[in-house]
N, C-alpha and C positions, 0 to 999 in steps of 0.2 A: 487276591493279589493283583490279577489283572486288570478289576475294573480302577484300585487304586492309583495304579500305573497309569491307565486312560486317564484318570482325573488330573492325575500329575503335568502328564505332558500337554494336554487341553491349559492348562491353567498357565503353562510356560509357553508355550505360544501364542495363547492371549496377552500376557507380559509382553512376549516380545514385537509382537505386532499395534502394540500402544506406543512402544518406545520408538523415536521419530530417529529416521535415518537421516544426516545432513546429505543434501544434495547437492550443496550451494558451497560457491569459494565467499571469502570475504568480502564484506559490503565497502561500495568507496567511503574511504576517510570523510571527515571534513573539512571541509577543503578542496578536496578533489572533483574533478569535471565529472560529476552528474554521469554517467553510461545513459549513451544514446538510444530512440528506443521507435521502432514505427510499428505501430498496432492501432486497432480498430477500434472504433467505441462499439456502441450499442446500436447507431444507426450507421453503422457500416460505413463511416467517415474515417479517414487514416488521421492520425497525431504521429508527429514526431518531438521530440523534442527542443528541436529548434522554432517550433510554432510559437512555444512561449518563452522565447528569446527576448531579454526585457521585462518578463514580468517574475514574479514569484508564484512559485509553484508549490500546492502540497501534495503531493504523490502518496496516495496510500494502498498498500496492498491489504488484500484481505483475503482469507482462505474461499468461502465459497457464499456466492450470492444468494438471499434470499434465508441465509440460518440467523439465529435469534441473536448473535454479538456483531453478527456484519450488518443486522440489517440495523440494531441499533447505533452503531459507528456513522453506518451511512447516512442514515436520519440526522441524526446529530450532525453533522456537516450540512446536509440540506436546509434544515432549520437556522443556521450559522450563514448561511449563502449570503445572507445578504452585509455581514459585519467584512466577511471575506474579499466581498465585489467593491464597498467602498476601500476595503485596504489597495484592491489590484491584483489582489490573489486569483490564482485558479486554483482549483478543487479537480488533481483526478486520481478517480480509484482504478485498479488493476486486482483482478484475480485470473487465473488459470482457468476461468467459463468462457463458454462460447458465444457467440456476439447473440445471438439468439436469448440465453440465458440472462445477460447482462439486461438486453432489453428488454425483456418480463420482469426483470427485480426493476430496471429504473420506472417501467410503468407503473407496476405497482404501487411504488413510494412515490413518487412523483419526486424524483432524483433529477434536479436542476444541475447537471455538471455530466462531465463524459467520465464512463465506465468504460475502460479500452480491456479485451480480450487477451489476453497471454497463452491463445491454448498451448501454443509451442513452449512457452516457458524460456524463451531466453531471456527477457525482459529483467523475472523476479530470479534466472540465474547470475546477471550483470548485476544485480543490486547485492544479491548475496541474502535472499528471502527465498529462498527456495527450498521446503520444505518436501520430505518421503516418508511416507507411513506403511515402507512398504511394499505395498497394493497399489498406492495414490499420491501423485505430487499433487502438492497445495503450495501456495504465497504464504507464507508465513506473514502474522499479522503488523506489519510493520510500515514506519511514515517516513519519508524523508523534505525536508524543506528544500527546495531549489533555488537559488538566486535569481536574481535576474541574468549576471552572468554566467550564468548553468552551472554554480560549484554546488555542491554539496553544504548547504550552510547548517542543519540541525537533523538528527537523527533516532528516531524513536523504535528503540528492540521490544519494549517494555509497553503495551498500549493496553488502556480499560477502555473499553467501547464508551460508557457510561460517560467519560472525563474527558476526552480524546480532545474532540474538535475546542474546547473551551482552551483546553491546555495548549494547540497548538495556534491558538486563535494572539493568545498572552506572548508565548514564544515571537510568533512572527512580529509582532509588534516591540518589541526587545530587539531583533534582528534587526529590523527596518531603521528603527532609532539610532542604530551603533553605525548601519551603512551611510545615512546623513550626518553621521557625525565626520565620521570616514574622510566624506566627501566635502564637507567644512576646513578640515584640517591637510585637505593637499595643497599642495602649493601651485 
């Protein structure tokens, strides 16, 4: 009877320790002004997000550098870099590693774009990706598109590593198209 009991309560605390705690308030709408954000890349350079004031941003979080769906996402934008640079896009990723960490995974992959650091987590807490397992906060794997005017223009809760960068490569280019349309039709 006791060792059943053991297995019992081992097997519910692995349950409950798989089941992800929310950490995070809600993500800004669409529409909404982008949450501001000053963090490091990989070479120990700051970003804010007024740097890319004027351009289009795709902001991706991802849980942890260097595991086999972040490193495929990342890639996949890597490989994309260059459809992205003639659109005008930036490419930045964000996880909760340390600028350390980020710079062994961008060398690694040879990651053309800045990996900016979250260790504090406020960053993927203002987006509202802020993931607890617990034991461990992570970024929840999630994208957001920025404007040029810093609003929140598209947002991805829902991302396959595999599809990602294609899909938001399509997106932004729909976006881009509606904002010169936009800007045709003011007076």
């Amino acid at each position: 009877m006791n060792a059943l009991f053991s297995r019992t309560v081992f097997a519910a605390l692995l349950i409950f320790l798989a089941v992800p705690l929310s950490a995070s308030a809600g993500a800004p709408a669409i529409g909404d002004d982008a949450p501001a954000f000053r963090l490091q890349d990989q070479n120990n350079d700051w970003h804010t997000l007024e740097d890319y004031q004027g351009q289009w941003v795709v902001l991706y979080f991802y849980p942890k550098a260097d595991t086999p769906g972040c490193t495929t996402e990342a890639c996949s934008f890597r490989d994309d870099i260059f459809k992205f640079k003639k659109m005008g896009a930036k490419i930045v990723g964000v996880s909760l590693d340390d600028v350390a960490s980020q710079k062994e995974f961008a060398e690694k992959y040879s990651l053309p774009f800045a990996l900016l650091s979250d260790a504090k987590s406020q960053t993927a807490k203002d987006y509202g990706v802020l993931g607890n397992l617990v034991l461990a906060k992570y970024a929840k794997r999630e994208t957001f598109i920025i404007s040029p005017t810093g609003k929140v223009a598209a947002h991805y809760k829902k991302v396959n590593p595999d599809k990602h960068s294609t899909e938001v490569l399509e997106d932004l280019k729909m976006l881009m198209k509606e904002q010169a349309g936009e800007a045709h039709d003011a007076p």
